[in-house]
C-alpha positions, 0 to 999 in steps of 0.5 A: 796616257802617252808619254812625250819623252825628251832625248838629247839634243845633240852628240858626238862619239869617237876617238878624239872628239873632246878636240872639237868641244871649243867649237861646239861652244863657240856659238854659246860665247858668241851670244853670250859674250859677257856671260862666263862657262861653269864646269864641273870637274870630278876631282880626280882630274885636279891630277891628270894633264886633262885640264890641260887639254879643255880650255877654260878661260879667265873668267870662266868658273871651274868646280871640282865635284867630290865623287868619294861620295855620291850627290846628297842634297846638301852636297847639291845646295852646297854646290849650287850656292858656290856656283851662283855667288861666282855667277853674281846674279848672271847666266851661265853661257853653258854648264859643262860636265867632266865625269862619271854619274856623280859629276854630270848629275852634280851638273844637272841639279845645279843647272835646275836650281840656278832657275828654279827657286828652293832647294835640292830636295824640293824637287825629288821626284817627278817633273817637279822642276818649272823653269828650264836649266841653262844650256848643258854640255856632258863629257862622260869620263866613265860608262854605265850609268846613263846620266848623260842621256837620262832625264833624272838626277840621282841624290841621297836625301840623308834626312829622309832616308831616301835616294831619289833623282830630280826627274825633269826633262829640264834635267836633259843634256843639250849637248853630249860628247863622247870621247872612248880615249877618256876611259882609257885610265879608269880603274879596271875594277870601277870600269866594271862596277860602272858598266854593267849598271848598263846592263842592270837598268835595262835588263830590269827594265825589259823585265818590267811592265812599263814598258815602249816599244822605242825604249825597249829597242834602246835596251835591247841594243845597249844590253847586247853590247854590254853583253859583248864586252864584259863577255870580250877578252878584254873589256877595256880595249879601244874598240870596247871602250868605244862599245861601252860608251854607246851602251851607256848613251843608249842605255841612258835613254831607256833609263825608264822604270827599274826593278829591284836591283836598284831599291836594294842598291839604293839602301846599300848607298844610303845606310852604307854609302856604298857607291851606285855600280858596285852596290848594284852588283852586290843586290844582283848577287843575292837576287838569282831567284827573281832574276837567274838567267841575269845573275847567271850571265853576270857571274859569267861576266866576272870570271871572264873579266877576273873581278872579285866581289867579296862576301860579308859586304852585311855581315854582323850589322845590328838591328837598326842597319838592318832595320834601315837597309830595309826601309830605304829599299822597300820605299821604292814603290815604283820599280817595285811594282814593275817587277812584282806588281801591287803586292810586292809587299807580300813577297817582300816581307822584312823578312825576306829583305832582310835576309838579301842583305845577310846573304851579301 
């Protein structure tokens, strides 16, 4: 069985590009003239002079997504909720998303439960959405996660234990704008953490047995580029900024099946909250047996970009966190599979898992 895969509908890169986002939208406020734009906004953006910069008008919505944590499904609800008592029983023209991960994500479930009936959690899995989402438009502020070309939607499922995305091709973005001068005032640290879950998803992926041959051609190219500018003098040169950005876009699409980096960081975001990029890099860092010419060119990457990633990220937990870390990681089946087949349990007893974490 062949999978139709969905991409992104339109995009746009380079400096200065977040310049034409009142053209782009023009059309959709044209057609829908008495329907307003929702966007979304990380947080951080309540202090910097890019509102200033993105016309909103009167009576469009404007949301601010809390990234300290990431998306949870009673965050998502919660969000949704306010999103539709603003919306009073009308369709958004377009949903706009400002941000890293957290925020487009936080835009894509919304737009699947502002036509879909339920809640978040409902739709935890594969191709369970059956309407599609309103018109959505991502402006990525942060490179390395993908969510702005990837067909999934990553959430915490905090009663379940479980972090799972809404996997819809209704979850795609119409429309994607990319603007390197956006990430030019990241912080140098999460810059990092944030880029290299590029380099991660893909290396995991090519290692993998689901596999294409358009996707692998995507992740090919997005981890030579990653490779390029964490191995660069600098990684936050303009040039690089720009590099990131299509890796990320790239490596969005070839965000297929994992390995296990992703279940291991995964427990690390549910028993520990720690968030997606920097999680990853701790799994990487124990995982050099399954992956040691990965792990090596990673550490290459830290000392050339002088980032430290300090120890005893596990130490002196109790049994029950250890005992959680493992079930939140070993529940991940699929990427599990891909990596080490059926019998991933025979190599990764509990055991094992949990001497990974200790490691940490």
């Amino acid at each position: 069985m062949y999978q139709n895969v969905k991409n992104v509908g339109n995009y746009m890169i380079g400096a200065g590009a977040l310049a034409q986002l009142d053209d782009l939208l023009l059309p959709r406020r044209n057609a829908m003239p008495d329907n307003p734009m929702v966007f979304f906004f990380d947080r951080f953006f309540e202090r910097t002079g890019l509102l200033n910069t993105v016309t909103v008008d009167e009576w469009d919505g404007r949301f601010f997504v809390d990234t300290k944590d990431e998306p949870t499904c009673e965050s998502v609800d919660s969000m949704t909720e306010k999103v539709k008592a603003f919306l009073n029983g009308r369709q958004p023209a377009a949903l706009i998303a400002f941000g890293g991960g957290s925020t487009m994500d936080t835009c894509k479930c919304v737009g699947n439960l502002l036509t879909n009936p339920g809640n978040a959690a409902d739709y935890q899995g594969w191709d369970l959405v059956k309407n599609p989402a309103p018109y959505k438009v991502a402006v990525p502020t942060l490179s390395g996660t993908g969510s702005e070309t990837s067909r999934t939607a990553v959430m915490i499922n905090k009663e379940k234990g479980l972090k799972l995305g809404m996997n819809s091709d209704y979850s795609v973005f119409d429309q994607v704008v990319m603007d390197p001068k956006l990430t030019a005032t990241v912080p140098r640290d999460q810059y990092f953490y944030t880029g290299v879950d590029t380099f991660m998803h893909c290396f995991e992926y090519l290692d993998g047995q689901f596999r294409n041959a358009i996707t692998d051609a995507y992740a090919e190219k997005a981890l030579a580029l990653t490779e390029e500018v964490f191995l660069s003098d600098e990684m936050m040169s303009d040039k690089n900024r720009e590099k990131l950005m299509i890796a990320s876009y790239k490596g969005g699409l070839a965000a297929g099946t994992v390995g296990l980096v992703h279940p291991l960081s995964a427990g690390l975001s549910i028993v520990l909250g720690i968030h997606h990029g920097l999680a990853n890099c701790y799994a990487l860092s124990v995982l050099g047996e399954f992956y040691p010419d990965q792990q090596k060119i990673f550490n290459d990457m830290l000392k050339k970009q002088n980032i430290s990633l300090p120890k005893g990220v596990c130490k002196d937990l109790t049994n029950d966190q250890y005992n959680a870390l493992y079930e939140a990681s070993i529940v991940h089946e699929k990427p599990l599979i891909n990596k080490l087949g059926d019998k991933y349990k025979d190599i990764l007893t509990k055991e094992k898992v949990i001497e990974l974490f200790k490691a940490m």
